[in-house]
C-alpha positions as a Markdown table, in Angstrom:
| # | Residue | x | y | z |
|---|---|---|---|---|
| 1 | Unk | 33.0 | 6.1 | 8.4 |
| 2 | Unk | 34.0 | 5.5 | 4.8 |
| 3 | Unk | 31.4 | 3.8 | 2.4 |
| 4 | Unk | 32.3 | 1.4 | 0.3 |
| 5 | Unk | 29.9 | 0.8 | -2.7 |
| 6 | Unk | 32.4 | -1.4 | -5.0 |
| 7 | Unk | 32.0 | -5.3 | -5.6 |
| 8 | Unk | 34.5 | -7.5 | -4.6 |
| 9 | Unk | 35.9 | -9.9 | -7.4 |
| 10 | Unk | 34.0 | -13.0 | -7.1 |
| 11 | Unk | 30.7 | -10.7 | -6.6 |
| 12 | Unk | 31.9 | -9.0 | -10.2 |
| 13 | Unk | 31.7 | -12.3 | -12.0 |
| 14 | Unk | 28.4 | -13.2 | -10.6 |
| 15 | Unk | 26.9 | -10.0 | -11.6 |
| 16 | Unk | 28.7 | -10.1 | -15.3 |
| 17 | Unk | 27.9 | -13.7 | -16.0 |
| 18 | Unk | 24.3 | -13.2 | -14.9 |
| 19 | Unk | 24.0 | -10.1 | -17.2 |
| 20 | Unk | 25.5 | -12.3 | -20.1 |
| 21 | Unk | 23.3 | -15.3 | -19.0 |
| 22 | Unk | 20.1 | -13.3 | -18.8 |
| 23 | Unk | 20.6 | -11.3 | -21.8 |
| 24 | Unk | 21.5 | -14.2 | -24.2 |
| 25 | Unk | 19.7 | -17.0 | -23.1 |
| 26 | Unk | 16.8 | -16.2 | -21.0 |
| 27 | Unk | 15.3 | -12.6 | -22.7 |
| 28 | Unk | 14.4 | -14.8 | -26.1 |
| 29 | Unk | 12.4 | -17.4 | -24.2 |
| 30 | Unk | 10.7 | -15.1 | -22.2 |
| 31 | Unk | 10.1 | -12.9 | -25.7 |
| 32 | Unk | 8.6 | -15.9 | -27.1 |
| 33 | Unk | 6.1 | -16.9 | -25.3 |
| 34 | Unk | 5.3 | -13.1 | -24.3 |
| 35 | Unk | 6.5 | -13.7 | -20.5 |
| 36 | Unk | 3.8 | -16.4 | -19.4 |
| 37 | Unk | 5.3 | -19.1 | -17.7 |
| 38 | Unk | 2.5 | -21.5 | -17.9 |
| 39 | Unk | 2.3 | -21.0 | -21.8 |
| 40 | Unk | 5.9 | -21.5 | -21.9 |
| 41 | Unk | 5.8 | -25.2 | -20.3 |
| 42 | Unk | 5.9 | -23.7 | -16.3 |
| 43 | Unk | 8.1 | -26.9 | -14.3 |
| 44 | Unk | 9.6 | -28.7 | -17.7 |
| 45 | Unk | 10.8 | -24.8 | -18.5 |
| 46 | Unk | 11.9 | -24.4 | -15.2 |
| 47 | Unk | 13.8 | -27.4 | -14.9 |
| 48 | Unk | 15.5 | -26.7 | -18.2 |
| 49 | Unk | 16.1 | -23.0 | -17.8 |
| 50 | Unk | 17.7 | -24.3 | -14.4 |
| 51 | Unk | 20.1 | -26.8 | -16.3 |
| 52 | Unk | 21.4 | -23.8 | -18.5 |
| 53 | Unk | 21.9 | -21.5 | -15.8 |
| 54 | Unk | 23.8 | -24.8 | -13.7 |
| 55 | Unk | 26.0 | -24.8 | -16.6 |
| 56 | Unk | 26.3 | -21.1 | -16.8 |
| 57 | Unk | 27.7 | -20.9 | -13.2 |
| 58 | Unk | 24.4 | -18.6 | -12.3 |
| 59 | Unk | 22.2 | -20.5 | -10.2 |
| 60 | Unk | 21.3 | -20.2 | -6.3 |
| 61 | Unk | 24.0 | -17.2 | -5.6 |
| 62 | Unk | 21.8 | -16.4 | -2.7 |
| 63 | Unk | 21.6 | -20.6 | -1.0 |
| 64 | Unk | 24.2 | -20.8 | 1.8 |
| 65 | Unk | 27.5 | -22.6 | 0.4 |
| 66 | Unk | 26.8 | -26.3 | 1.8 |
| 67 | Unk | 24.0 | -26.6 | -0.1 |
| 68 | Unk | 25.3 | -25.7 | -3.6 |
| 69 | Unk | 24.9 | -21.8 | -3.5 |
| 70 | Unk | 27.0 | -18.8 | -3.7 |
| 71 | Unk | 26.2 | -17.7 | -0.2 |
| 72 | Unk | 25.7 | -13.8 | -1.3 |
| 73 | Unk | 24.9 | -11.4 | 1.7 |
| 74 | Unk | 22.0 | -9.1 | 0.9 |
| 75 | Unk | 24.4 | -6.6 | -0.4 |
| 76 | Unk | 25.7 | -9.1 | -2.7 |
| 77 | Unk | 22.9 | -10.2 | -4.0 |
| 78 | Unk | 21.4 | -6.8 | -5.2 |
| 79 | Unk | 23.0 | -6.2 | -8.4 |
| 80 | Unk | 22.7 | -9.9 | -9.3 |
| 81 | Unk | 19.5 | -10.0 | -8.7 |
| 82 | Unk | 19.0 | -7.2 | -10.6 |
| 83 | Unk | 20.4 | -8.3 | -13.6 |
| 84 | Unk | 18.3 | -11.8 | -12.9 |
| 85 | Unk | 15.7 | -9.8 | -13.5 |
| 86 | Unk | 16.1 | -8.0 | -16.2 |
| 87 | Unk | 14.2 | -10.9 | -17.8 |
| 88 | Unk | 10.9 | -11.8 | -16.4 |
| 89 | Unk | 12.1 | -15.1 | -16.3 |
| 90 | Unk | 15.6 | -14.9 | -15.3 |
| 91 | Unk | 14.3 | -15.2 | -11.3 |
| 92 | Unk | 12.8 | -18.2 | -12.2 |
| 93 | Unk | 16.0 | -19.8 | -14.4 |
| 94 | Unk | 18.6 | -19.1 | -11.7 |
| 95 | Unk | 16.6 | -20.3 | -9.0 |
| 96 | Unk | 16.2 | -16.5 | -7.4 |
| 97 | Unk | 12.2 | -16.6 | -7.8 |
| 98 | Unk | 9.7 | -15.9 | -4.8 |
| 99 | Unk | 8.7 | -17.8 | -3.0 |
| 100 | Unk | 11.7 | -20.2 | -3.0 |
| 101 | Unk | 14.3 | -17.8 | -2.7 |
| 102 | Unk | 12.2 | -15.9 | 0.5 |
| 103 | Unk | 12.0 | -20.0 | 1.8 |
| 104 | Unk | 15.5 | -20.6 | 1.3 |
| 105 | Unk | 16.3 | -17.5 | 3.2 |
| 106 | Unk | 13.8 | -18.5 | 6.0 |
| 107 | Unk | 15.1 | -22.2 | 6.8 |
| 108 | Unk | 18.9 | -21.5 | 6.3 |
| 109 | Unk | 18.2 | -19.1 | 9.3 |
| 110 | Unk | 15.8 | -21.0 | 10.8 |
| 111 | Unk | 15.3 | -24.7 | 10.6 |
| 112 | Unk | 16.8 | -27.7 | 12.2 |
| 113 | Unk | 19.4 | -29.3 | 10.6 |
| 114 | Unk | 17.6 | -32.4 | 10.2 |
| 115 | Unk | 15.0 | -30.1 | 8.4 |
| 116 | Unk | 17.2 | -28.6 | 6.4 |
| 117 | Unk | 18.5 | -32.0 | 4.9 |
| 118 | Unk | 15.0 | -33.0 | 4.3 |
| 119 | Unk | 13.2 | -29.3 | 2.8 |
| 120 | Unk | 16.0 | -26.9 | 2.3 |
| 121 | Unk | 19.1 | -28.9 | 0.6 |
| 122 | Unk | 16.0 | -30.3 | -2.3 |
| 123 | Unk | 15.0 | -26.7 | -2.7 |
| 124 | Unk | 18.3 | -25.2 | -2.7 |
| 125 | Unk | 19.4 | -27.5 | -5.9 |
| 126 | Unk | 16.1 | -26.5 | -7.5 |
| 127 | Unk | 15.2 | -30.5 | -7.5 |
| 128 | Unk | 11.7 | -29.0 | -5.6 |
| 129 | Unk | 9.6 | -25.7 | -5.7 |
| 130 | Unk | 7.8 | -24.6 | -2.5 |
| 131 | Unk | 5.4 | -22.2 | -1.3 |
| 132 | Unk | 4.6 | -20.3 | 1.4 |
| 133 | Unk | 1.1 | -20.5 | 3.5 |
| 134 | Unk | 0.2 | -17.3 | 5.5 |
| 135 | Unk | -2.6 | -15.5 | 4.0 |
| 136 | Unk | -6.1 | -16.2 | 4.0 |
| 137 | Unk | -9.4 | -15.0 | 2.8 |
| 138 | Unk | -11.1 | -12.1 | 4.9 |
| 139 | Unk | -11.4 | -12.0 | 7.6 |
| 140 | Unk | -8.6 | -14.0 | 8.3 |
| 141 | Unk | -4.8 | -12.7 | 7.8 |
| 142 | Unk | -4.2 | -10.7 | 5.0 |
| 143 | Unk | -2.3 | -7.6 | 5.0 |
| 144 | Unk | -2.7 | -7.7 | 8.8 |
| 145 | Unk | -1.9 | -11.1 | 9.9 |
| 146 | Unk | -2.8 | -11.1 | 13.1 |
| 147 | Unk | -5.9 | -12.0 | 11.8 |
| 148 | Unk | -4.7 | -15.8 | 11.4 |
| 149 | Unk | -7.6 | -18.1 | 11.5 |
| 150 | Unk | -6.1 | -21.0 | 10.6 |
| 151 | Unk | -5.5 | -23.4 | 14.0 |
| 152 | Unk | -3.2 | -26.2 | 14.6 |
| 153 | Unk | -4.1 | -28.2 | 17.7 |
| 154 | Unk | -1.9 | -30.2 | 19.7 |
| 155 | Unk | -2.5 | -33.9 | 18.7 |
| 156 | Unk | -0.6 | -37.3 | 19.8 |
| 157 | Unk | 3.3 | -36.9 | 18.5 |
| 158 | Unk | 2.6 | -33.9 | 16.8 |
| 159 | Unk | -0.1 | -31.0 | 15.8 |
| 160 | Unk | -3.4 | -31.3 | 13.6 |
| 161 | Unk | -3.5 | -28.1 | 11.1 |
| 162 | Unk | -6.7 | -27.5 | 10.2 |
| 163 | Unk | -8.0 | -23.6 | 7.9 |
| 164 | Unk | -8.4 | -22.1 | 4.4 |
| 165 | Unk | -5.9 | -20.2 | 2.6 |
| 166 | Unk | -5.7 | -18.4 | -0.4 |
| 167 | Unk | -3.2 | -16.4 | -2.7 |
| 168 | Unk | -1.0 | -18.9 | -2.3 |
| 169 | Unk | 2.1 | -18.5 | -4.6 |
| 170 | Unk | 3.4 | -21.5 | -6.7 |
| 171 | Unk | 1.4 | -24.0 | -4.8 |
| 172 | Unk | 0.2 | -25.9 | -7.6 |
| 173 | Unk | 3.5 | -28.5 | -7.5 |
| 174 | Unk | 4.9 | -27.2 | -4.9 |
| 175 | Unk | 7.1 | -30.3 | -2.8 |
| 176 | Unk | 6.2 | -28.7 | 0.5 |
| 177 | Unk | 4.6 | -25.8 | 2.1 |
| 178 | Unk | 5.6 | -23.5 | 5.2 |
| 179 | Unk | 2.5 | -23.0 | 7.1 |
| 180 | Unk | 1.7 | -20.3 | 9.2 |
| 181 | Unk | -1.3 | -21.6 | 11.9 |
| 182 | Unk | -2.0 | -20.1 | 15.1 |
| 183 | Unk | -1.5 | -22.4 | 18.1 |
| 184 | Unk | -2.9 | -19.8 | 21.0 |
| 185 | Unk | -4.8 | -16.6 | 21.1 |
| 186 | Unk | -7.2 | -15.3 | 19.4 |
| 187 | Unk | -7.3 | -13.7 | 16.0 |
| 188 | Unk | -6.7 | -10.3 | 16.8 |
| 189 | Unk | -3.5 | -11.3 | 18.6 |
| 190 | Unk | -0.1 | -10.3 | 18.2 |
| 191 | Unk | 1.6 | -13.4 | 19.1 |
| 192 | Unk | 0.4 | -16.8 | 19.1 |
| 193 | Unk | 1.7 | -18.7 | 15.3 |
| 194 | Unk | 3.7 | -21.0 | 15.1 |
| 195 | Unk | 5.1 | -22.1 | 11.1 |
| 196 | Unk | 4.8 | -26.0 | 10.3 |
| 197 | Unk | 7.0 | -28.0 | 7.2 |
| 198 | Unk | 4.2 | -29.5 | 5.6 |
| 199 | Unk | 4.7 | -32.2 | 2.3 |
| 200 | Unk | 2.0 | -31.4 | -0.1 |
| 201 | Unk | 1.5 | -34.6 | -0.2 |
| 202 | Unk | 0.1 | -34.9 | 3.5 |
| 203 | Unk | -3.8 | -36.1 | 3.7 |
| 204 | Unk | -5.8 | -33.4 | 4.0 |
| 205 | Unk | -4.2 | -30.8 | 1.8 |
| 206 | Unk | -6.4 | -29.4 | -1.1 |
| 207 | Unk | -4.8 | -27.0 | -4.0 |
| 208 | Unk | -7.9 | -25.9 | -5.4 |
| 209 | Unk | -8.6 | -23.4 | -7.9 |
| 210 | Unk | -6.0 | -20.9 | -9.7 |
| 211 | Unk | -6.9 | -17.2 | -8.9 |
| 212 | Unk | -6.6 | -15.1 | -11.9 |
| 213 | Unk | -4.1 | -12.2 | -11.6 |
| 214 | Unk | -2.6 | -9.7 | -13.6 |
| 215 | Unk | 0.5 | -11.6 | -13.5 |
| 216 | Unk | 1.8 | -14.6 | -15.7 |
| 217 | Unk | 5.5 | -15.0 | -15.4 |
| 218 | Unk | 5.1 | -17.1 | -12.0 |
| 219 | Unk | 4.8 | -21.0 | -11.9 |
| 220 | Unk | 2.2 | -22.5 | -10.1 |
| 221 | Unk | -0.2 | -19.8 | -9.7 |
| 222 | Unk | -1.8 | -17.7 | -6.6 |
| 223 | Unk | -4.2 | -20.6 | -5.2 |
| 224 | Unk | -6.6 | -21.6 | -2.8 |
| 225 | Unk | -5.4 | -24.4 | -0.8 |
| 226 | Unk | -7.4 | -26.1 | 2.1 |
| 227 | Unk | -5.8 | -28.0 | 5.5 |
| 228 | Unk | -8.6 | -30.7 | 6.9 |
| 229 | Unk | -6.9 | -32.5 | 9.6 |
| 230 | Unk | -3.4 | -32.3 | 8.2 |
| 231 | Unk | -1.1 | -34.5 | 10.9 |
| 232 | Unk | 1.8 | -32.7 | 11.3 |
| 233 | Unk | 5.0 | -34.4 | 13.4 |
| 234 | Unk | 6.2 | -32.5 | 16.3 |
| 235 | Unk | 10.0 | -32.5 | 14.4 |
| 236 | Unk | 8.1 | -30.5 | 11.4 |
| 237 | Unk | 7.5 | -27.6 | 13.3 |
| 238 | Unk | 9.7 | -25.2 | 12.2 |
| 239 | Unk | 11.6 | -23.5 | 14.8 |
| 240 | Unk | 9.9 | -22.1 | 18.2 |
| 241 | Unk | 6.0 | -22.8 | 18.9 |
| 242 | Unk | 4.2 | -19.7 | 18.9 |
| 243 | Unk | 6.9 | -17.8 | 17.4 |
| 244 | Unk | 5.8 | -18.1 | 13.7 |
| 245 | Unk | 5.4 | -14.0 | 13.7 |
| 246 | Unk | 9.0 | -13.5 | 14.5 |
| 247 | Unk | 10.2 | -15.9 | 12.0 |
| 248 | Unk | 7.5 | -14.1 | 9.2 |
| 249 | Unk | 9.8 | -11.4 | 9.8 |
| 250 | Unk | 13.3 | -13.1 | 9.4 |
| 251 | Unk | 11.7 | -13.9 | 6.3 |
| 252 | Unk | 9.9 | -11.2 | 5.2 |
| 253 | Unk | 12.2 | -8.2 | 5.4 |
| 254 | Unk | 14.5 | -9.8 | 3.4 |
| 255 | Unk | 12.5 | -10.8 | 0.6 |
| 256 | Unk | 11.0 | -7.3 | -0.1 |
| 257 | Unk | 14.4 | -6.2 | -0.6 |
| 258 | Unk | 14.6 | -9.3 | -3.3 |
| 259 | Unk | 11.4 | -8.3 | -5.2 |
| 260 | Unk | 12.5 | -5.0 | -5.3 |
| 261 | Unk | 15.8 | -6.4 | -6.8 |
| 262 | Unk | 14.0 | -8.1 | -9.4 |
| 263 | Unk | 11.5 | -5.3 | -10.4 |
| 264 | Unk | 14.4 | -3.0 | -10.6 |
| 265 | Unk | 15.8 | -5.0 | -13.4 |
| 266 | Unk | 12.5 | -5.3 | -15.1 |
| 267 | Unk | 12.1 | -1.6 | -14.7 |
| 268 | Unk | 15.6 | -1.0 | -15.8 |
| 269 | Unk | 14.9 | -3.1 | -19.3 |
| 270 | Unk | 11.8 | -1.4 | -19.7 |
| 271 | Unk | 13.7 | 2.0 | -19.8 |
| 272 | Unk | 16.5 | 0.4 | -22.0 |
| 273 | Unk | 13.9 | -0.2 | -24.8 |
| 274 | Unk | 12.1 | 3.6 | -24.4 |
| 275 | Unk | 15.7 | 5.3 | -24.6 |
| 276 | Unk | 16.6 | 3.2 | -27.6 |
| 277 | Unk | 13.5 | 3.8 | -29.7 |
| 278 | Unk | 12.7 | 7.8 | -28.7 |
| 279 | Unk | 16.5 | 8.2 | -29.2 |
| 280 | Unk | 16.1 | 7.2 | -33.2 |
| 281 | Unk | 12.4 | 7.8 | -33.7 |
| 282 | Unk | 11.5 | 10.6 | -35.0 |
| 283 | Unk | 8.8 | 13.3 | -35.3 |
| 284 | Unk | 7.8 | 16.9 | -35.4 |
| 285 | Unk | 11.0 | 17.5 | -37.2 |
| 286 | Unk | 12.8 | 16.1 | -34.3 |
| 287 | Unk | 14.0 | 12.8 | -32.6 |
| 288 | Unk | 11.7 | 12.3 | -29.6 |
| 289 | Unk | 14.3 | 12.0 | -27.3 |
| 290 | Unk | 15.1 | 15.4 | -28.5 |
| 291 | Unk | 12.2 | 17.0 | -27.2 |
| 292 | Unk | 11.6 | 18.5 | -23.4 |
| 293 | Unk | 8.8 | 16.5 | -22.8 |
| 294 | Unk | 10.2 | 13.1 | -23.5 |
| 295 | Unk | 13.5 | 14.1 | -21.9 |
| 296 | Unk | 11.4 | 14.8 | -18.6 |
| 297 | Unk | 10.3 | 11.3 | -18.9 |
| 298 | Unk | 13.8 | 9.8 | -19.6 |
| 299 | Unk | 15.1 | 11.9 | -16.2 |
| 300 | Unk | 12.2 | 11.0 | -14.6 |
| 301 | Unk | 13.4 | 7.4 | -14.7 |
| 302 | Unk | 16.7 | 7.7 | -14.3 |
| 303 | Unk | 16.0 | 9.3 | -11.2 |
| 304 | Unk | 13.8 | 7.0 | -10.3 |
| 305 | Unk | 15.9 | 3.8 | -10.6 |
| 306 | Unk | 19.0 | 5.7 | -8.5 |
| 307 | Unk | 17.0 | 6.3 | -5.8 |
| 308 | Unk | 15.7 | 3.0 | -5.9 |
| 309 | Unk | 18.5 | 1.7 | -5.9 |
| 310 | Unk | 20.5 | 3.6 | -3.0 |
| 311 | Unk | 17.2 | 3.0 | -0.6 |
| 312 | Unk | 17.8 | -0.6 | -1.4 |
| 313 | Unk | 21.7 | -0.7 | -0.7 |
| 314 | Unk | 20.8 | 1.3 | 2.6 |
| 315 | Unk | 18.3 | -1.3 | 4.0 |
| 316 | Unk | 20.7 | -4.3 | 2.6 |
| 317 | Unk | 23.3 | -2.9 | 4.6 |
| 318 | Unk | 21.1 | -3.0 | 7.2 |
| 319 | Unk | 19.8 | -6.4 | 7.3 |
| 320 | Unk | 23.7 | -7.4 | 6.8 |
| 321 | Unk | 24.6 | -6.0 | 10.2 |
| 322 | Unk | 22.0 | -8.1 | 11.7 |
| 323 | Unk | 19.2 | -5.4 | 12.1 |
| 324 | Unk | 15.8 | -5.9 | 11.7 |
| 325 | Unk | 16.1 | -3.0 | 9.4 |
| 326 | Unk | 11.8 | -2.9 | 9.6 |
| 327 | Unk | 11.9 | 1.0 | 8.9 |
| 328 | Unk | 13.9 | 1.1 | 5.9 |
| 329 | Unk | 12.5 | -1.9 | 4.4 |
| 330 | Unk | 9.5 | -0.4 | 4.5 |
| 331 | Unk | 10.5 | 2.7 | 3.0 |
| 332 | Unk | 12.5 | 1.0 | 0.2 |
| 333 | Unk | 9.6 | -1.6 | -0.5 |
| 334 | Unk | 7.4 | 0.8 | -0.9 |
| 335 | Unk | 9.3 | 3.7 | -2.6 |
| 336 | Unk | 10.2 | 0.7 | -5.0 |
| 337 | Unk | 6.9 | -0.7 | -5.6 |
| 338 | Unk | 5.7 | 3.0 | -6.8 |
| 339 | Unk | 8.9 | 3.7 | -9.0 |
| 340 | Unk | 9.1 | 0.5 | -10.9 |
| 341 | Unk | 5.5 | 1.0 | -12.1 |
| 342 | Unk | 6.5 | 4.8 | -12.7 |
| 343 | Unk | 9.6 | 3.8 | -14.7 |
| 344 | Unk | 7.4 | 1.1 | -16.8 |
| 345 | Unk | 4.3 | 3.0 | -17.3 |
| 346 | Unk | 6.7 | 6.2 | -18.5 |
| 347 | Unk | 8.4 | 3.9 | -21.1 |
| 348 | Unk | 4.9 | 2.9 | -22.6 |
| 349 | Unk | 3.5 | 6.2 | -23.0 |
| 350 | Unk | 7.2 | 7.2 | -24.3 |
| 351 | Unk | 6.8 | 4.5 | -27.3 |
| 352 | Unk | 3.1 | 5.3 | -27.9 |
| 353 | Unk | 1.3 | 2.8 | -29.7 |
| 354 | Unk | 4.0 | 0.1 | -29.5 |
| 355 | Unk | 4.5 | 0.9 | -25.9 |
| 356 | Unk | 0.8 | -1.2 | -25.5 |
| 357 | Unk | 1.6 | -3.3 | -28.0 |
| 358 | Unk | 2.9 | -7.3 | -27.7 |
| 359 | Unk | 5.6 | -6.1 | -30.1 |
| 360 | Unk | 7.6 | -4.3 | -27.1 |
| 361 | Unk | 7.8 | -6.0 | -23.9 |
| 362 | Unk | 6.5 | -2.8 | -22.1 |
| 363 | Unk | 3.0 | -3.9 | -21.6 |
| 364 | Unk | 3.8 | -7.0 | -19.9 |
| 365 | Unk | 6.4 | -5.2 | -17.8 |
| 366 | Unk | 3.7 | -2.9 | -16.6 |
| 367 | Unk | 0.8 | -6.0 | -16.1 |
| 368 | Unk | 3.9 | -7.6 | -13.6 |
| 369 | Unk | 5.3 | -5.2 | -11.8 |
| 370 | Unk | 1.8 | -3.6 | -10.7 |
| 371 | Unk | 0.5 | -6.2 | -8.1 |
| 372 | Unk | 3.6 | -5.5 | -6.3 |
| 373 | Unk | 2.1 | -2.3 | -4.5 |
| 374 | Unk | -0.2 | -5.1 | -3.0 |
| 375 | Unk | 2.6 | -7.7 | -2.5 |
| 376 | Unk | 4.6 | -8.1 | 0.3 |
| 377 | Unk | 2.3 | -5.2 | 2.3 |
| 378 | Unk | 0.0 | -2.9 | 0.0 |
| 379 | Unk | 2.0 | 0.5 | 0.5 |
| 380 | Unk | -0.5 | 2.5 | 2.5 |
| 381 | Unk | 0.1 | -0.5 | 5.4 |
| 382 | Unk | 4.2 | 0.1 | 4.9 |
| 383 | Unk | 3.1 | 4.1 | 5.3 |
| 384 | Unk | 0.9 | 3.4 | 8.4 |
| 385 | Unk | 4.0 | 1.3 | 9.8 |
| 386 | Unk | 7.2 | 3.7 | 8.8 |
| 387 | Unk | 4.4 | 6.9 | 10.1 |
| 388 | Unk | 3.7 | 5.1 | 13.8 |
| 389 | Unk | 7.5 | 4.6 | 14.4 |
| 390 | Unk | 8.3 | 8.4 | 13.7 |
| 391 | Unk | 5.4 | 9.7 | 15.9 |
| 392 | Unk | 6.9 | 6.8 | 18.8 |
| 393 | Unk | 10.1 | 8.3 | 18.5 |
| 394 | Unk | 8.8 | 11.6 | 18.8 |
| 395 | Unk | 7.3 | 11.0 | 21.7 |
| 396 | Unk | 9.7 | 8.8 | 23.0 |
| 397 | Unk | 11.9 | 11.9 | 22.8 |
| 398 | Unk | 9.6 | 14.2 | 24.0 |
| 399 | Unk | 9.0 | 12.2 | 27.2 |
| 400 | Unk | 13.3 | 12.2 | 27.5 |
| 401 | Unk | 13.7 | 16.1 | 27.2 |
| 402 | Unk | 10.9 | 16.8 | 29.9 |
| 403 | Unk | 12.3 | 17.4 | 33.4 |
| 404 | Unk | 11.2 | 14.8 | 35.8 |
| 405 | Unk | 7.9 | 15.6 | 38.1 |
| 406 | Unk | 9.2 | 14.8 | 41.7 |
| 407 | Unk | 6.3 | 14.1 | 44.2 |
């Protein structure tokens, strides 16, 4: 079967006008104001990064068609995400940023289409920001979430949703939130959640405090937000009751392939700026990019990003053909999440003092990129997961070669 790895032409421009965009508009706002959203004016910056990148023909390539976007498969997107990224806040300026993008994803695939005039077509323009409610302080659902503590009990005309969650991305200002609630079993249980479209501004919901993070380029924090008796409408459940876990997944494959799309480019820019400078600066009588040791580094990375990138394209092409594609997410999410902190952490210790220094924008690269080895599954759970499926198959063909026992 032949392989096909070029862009068609309308892919091209989105990828060279999001280079140009990120390069020439975003990079300097983000170099200003040392890649902290909040310091940089968080929703008025979003909403005016947004405008520009409207303008730029750069926004939403990932948000089906009807509702403004460039409809991008997963293939698709990669490289323009990746250049999106190549700014901290180029995710956030063309409207690519978890956990909007990941919510997008979810309720173009999933929702009603009543529900998706009311939550996605807002969210899709960027006219809203979202966030999405699964985990929860221990020893509810976390990195396993069958853990899910949170309940939502059948009510009259609808469901009460009643728990505490935490970690919450961009819930401060978020327009709505998808909340994952378990409506039978037990914690413990495999099946049993079903998600709910929730307004923020429902009774009963509490954004409480900001956790601090290593991170600062995302708007409206990792929070703590409380459900007391939040009435939510039987038409807000979104999709299937007690299917929530299968849904997690049509959302969740998918957007570890984005964040690694995103890091990739922040990796990628990091490595730009260590090439540049060991490639003029010099000492010992040479350039440093002269020298074996900081020529290991420079391979190092480059051989990191390419293999980055072709586990990506593999589980993208996956997820294209309709596959659940769990196995080689997991391998590329957490290959990825390793490699983009090698790549970053190489091209600080390549620029020395600099390298740790606001003056480069190494050091904030390395503070963002970092939580994502505990993002989106820390990467010993991805290892647990991609090391059961290869002793099941084993077995499974073990158990297929053995003759048959007759009685």
């Amino acid at each position: 079967m032949a392989i096909d790895l070029t862009y068609d032409p309308d892919v091209r421009g989105w990828i060279d006008r999001t280079r140009t965009f990120t390069r020439e508009y975003v990079l300097p706002i983000e170099d200003k104001f040392l890649g902290d959203a909040t310091a940089a004016g968080g929703d008025d910056l979003r909403r005016e990064m947004q405008s520009a990148a409207r303008e730029a023909s750069v926004f939403a390539p990932h948000a089906p068609v009807e509702y403004g976007g460039g409809g991008l498969s997963m293939s698709d997107r990669s490289p323009v995400f990746e250049e999106a990224g190549y700014s901290l806040f180029g995710p956030i300026a063309c409207g690519i940023g978890a956990p909007d993008e990941g919510n997008v994803h979810l309720l173009a695939h999933v929702a009603s289409g009543p529900q998706k005039e009311q939550f996605l077509a807002p969210l899709a323009r960027g006219e809203v920001r979202s966030a999405f409610a699964m985990t929860e302080p221990a020893p509810g659902a976390g990195s396993d979430p069958s853990a899910l503590t949170t309940v939502a009990t059948r009510t009259g005309g609808g469901w009460t949703v009643d728990g505490h969650k935490w970690f919450i991305t961009g819930a401060d200002g978020a327009a709505f939130f998808i909340v994952m609630a378990r409506t039978s079993g037990a914690p413990g249980d495999r099946g049993g959640a079903t998600m709910f479209l929730v307004p923020a501004d429902t009774p009963g919901i509490t954004v409480g405090r900001h956790i601090g993070t290593l991170d600062r380029a995302m708007i409206g924090g990792h929070c703590e937000v409380t459900f007391d008796g939040v009435f939510v409408p039987e038409e807000n459940v979104l999709g299937a009751v007690d299917e929530g876990f299968t849904y997690a997944q049509v959302r969740l494959g998918p957007a570890r392939m984005t964040h690694v799309m995103r890091w990739l480019g922040a990796a990628r820019r990091g490595h730009d700026v260590a090439v540049a400078r060991v490639a003029e600066r010099k000492g010992f009588g040479h350039r440093l990019g002269d020298l074996g040791m900081v020529q290991k580094m420079i391979a190092d990375n480059e051989i990191d990003i390419a293999a980055t990138r072709a586990l990506l394209t593999h589980a993208c092409f996956e997820l294209d053909r309709g596959n659940p594609a769990s196995n080689e997410t997991s391998i590329a999410k957490t290959f990825a999440a390793e490699a983009v902190f090698r790549i970053v952490d190489r091209a600080m210790q390549m620029c020395g003092g600099m390298g740790v220094s606001d003056d480069l924008p190494l050091a904030r690269l390395s503070r963002e990129v970092r939580p994502f080895r505990v993002y989106d599954g820390p990467s010993e759970v991805h290892r647990w997961a991609i090391a059961k499926r290869a002793v099941g198959a084993a077995r499974r063909a073990a158990a297929a070669a053995s003759p048959s026992v007759s009685s």
